[in-house]
N, C-alpha and C positions, 0 to 999 in steps of 0.2 A: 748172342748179342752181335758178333759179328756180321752175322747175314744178314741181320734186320737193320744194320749200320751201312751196309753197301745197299742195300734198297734204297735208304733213307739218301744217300748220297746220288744216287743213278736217280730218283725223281726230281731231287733238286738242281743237279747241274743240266737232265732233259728238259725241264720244265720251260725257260726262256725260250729253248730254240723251236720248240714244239709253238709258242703262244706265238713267236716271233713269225715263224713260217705261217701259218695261219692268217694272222694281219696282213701280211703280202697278200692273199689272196685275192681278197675284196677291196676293198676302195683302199687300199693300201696302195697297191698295187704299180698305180702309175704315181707316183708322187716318191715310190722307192727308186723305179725306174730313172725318175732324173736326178732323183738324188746321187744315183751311181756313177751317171754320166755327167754330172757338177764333179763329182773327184776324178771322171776317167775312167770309170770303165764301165764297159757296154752294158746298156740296159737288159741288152739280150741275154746276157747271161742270166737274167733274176728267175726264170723258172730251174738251172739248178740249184742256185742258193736258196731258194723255195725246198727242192728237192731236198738240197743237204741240211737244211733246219728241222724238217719234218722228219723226213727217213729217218736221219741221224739221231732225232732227238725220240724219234718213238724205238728205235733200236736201243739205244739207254734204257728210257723208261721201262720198257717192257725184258732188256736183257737178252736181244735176242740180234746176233753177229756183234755181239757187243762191242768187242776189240778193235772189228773196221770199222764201227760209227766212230767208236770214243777218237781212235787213230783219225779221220775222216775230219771230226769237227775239234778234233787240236788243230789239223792243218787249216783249217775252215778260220778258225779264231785268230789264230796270227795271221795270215791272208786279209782277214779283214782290219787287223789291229795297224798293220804298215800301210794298206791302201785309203782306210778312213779315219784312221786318227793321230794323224802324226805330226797336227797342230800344237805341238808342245808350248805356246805362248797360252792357248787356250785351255784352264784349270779341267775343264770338263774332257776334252779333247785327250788331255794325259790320265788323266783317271779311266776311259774308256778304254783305252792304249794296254795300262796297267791291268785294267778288271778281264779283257781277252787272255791276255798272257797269261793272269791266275787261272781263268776258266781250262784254257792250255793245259797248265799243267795236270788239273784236275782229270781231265781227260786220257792223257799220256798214262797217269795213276793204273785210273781204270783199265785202258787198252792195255796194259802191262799184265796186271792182276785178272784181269776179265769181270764177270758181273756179278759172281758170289750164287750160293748155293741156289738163292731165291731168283732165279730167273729161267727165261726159256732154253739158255746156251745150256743150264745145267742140265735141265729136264731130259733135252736134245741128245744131250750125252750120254743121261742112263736110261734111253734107249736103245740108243747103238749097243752100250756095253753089255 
């Protein structure tokens, strides 16, 4: 039950950042770009937060360098929670704030514990061993 419990958990916390990265790509794309540079920071950076949503969130999903994705997009989530939502007058704006930070920890979790038996870091492992 456990391993089917950390699968369960590593698809649903990859899930967003996987669908999120994705929507950047296409017509996404420029309408992210000044959204970033309306709060300050360079548009330029959106192909690696592109990178760090996809990579990161198919590393989850799939289990594979788990511990630096999961490490990666805790730092990813709070990075974004202090540069894009720290409108605390605005109900949505603190709830967003809030919901990075949970996803944070969830991550930290993971990166700590790694991805459980069902993934590729394990498999990885008992072929080396």
């Amino acid at each position: 039950m456990k391993d089917a419990t950390v699968l369960v958990a590593r698809i649903l916390l990859a899930f967003m950042f996987i669908i999120a990265g994705w929507g950047k790509l296409g017509a996404g794309y420029a309408g992210t770009q000044q959204y970033m540079a309306s709060m300050g920071v360079s548009g330029a950076l959106l192909p690696l937060v592109i990178f760090a949503e996809l990579g990161g969130g198919l590393g989850v999903l799939f289990g594979a360098l788990t511990r630096l994705a999961a490490a990666g997009l805790a730092a990813f989530c709070i990075l974004s929670a202090i540069f894009f939502h720290t409108n605390f007058a605005d109900q949505t704006q603190s709830i967003m704030f809030m919901k990075n930070f949970a996803i944070a920890g969830g991550m930290l979790v993971l990166a700590v514990h790694g991805a459980g038996a069902w993934s590729l870091d394990a498999w990885w492992q008992a072929r080396r061993s």
